[in-house]
C-alpha positions in Angstrom: -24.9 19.7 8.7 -28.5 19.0 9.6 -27.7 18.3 13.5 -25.9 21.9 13.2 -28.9 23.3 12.0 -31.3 21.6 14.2 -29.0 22.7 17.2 -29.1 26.0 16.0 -33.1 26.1 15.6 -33.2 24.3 19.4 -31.4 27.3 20.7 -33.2 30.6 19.1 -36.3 28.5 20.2 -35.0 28.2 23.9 -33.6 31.7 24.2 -37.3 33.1 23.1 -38.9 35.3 25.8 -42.1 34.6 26.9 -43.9 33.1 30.2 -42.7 30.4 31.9 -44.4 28.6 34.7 -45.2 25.3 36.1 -48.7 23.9 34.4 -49.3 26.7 32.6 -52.3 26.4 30.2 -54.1 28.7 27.8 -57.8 29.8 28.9 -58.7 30.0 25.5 -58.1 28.9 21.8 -57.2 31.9 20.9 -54.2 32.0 22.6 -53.5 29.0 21.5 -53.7 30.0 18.2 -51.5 33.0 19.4 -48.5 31.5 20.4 -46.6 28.1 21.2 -45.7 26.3 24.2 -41.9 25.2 24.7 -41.4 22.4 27.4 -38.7 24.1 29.7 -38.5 21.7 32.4 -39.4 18.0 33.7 -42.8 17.7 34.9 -42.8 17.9 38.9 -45.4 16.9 41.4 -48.3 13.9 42.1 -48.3 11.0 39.4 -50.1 8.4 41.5 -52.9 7.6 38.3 -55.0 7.0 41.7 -54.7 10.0 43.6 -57.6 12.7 43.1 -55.6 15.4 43.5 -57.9 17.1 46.0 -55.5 18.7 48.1 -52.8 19.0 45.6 -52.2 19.0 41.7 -51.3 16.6 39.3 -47.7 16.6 37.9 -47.0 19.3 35.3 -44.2 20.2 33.6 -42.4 23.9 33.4 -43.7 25.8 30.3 -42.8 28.8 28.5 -45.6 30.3 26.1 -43.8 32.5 23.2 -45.8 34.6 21.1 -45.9 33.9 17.4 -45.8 37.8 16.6 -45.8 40.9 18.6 -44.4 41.2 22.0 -45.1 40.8 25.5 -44.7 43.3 28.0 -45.1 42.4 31.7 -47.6 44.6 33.3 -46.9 43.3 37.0 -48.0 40.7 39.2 -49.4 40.2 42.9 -48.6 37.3 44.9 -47.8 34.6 42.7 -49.9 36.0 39.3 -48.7 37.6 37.1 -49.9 40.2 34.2 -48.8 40.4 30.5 -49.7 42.3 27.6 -49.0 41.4 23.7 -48.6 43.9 21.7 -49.0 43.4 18.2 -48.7 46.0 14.9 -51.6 46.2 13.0 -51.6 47.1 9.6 -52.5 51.0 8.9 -56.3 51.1 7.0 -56.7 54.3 4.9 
């Protein structure tokens, strides 16, 4: 029974929406705090512990950053950016 429930967890996790990418990262604690960071594929590219990485980056794996609460709307993108909103309910005040 636990493995069945595990699995099940694994996949509402995995079927999240969110933002994937390869090396994502958060700019700030906040979002951090905001959401969670689900590893969606093997890391890819330089892993030489030597290499500076001048010309190229280090390995990184694909990411996908779900939201905690609220939801994300994509707002667009140019070249290879992209722009997201979350939108969140806030409680009414009187």
């Amino acid at each position: 029974m636990r493995l069945e429930k595990a699995v099940r967890i694994a996949l509402s996790i995995a079927g999240l929406e969110g933002i994937d990418g390869w090396g994502l990262h958060a700019r700030s604690p906040e979002l951090e705090d905001l959401g969670m960071w689900l590893l969606v594929g093997p890391g890819r590219g330089c892993t030489n512990e030597k290499c500076p990485h001048i010309s190229h980056d280090p390995a990184a794996p694909d990411l996908r950053w779900v939201p905690r609460v609220g939801t994300l709307r994509h707002l667009g993108g140019e070249g290879r950016s992209s722009y997201y909103v979350l939108v969140a309910s806030l409680p009414m005040r009187d």
